[in-house]
Each structure stands twice: as structure tokens, then as C-alpha cells.
C-alpha positions in Angstrom: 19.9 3.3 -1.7 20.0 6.6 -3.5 19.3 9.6 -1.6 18.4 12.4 -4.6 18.3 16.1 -3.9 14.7 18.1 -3.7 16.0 19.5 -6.7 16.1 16.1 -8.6 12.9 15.4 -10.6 11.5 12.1 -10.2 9.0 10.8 -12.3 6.6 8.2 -12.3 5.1 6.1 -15.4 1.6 5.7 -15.2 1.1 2.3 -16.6 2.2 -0.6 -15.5 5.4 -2.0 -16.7 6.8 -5.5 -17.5 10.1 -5.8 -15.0 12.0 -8.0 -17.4 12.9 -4.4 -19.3 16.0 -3.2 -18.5 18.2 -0.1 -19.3 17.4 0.6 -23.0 13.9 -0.5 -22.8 13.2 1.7 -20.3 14.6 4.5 -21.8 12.5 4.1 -24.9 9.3 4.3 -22.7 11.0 7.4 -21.2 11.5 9.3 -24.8 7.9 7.7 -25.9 5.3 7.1 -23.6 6.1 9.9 -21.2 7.7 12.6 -23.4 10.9 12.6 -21.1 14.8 12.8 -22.1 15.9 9.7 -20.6 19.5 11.7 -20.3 18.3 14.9 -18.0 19.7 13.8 -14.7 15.8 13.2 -13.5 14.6 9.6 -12.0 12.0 7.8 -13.4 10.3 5.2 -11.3 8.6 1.8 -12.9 6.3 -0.5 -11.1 5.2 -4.2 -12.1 1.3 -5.4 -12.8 1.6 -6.7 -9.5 2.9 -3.8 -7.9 5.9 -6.0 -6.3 8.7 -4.5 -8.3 9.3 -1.7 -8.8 12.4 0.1 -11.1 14.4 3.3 -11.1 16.0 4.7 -13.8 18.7 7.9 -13.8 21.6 9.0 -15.6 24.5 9.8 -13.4 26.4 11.8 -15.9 28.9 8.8 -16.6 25.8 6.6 -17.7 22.2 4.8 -17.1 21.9 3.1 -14.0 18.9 1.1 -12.6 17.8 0.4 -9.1 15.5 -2.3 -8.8 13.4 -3.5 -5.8 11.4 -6.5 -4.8 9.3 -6.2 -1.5 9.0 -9.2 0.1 5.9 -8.1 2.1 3.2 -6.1 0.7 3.0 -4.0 -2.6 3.7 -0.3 -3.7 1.2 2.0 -3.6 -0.5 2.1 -7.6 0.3 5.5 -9.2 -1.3 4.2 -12.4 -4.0 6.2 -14.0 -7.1 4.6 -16.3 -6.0 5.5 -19.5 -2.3 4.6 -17.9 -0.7 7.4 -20.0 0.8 10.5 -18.9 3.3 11.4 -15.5 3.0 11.4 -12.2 5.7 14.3 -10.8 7.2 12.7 -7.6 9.3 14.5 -4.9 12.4 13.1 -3.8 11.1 12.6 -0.4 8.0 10.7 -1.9 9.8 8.5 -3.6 11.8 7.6 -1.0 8.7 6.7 0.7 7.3 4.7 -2.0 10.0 2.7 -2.4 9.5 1.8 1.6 6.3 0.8 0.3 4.0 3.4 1.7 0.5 3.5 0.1 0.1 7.2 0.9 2.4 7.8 -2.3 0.5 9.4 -5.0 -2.6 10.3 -3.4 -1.8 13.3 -1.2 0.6 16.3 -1.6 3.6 14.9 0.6 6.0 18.0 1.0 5.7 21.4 -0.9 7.4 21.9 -4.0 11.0 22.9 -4.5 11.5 26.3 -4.7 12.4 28.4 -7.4 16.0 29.9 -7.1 14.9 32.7 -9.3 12.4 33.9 -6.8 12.1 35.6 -3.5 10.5 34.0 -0.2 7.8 37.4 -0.9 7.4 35.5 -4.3 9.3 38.4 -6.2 11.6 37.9 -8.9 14.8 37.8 -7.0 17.7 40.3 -7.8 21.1 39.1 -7.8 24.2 41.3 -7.1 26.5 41.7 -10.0 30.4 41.4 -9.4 
């Protein structure tokens, strides 16, 4: 299993997708149906119709992987919206859940975001000492 930093962005398509596509077809629906560089570093999670399947596409550095999961009990929680376009922004910790199959995923506010390096825990713009 992969175990992605809070600082890793992980994001979820909308729609359902058809778990035959692999690597370069789910990079296309990266680059074209959710405006995304399939090539940042960030995960982007893909569930089936039936919400048994579910995929996970990253680029390590080196190249694309996929993780794919089948649950054998139960299904993932639906992140799909009505229209089915746009993306849902994930934590790392959420989608660690949701690929456990928690159905809690998507509907509330799981962890707070990841701070911003740049700011103070006062929420001032932080100062950093020069060498």
C-alpha cells in the first residue's frame, strides 16, 4: 500500500470510470476531464460504476504507476457529483480511508488542511533567516 505525505495532493475524478483503462488512458482523463498534469507527483484516485474498483494513479519520478483495488465486501464511498465533472481534493489520510472502504470519504472534512510552509502558526507571512 502507499503511504503519501500530507503534502501529497490526491485527487479524485468525479465521474465514474470504466476499470479496463490503464496507465495512458487515465492520464488523458487527468490532462482532460480534470485539468490536471498527470506528471506533478499528485495521486489521482478512479472508481468503477459499481463502486467495487477503484484506481490510483501517480508518477513517482522514474514513471506512472497504478494501484488498483477490488473490495471483496462492500463498495467505496461515491465521490461522484451530478454533472460528474470537476475534482474532489482528497487528503492523504482520506484516501487512505477510502481505499479501506469507508463511506464517510467525501462527505465531511476529515483532517485540516496542510499547512502552508510560507506561513506562521499566527497566520503571518513567515520570515526566514538569511545565511
Amino acid at each position: 500500500m502507499i503511504s503519501p505525505s500530507r503534502s501529497v495532493a490526491v485527487y479524485a475524478c468525479r465521474a465514474p470510470v470504466d476499470m479496463r483503462k490503464h496507465y495512458d488512458s487515465l492520464a488523458a482523463i487527468v490532462t482532460a476531464s480534470m485539468s490536471r498534469d498527470p506528471h506533478s507527483g499528485a495521486l489521482y484516485l478512479f472508481v468503477g460504476k459499481d463502486r467495487k474498483r477503484a484506481k490510483v494513479l501517480y508518477f513517482d519520478g522514474t514513471g506512472v504507476c497504478v494501484l488498483s483495488k477490488r473490495l471483496e465486501k462492500g463498495r467505496f464511498a461515491m465521490l461522484w457529483s451530478d454533472d460528474g465533472t470537476g475534482t474532489l481534493t482528497l487528503s492523504a489520510s482520506e484516501l487512505a480511508l477510502f481505499l479501506e472502504g469507508s463511506e464517510v470519504v467525501g462527505k465531511l472534512a476529515l483532517s485540516p488542511p496542510v499547512l502552508d510552509r510560507r506561513v506562521d502558526l499566527h497566520g503571518h507571512a513567515a520570515k526566514f533567516a538569511s545565511r
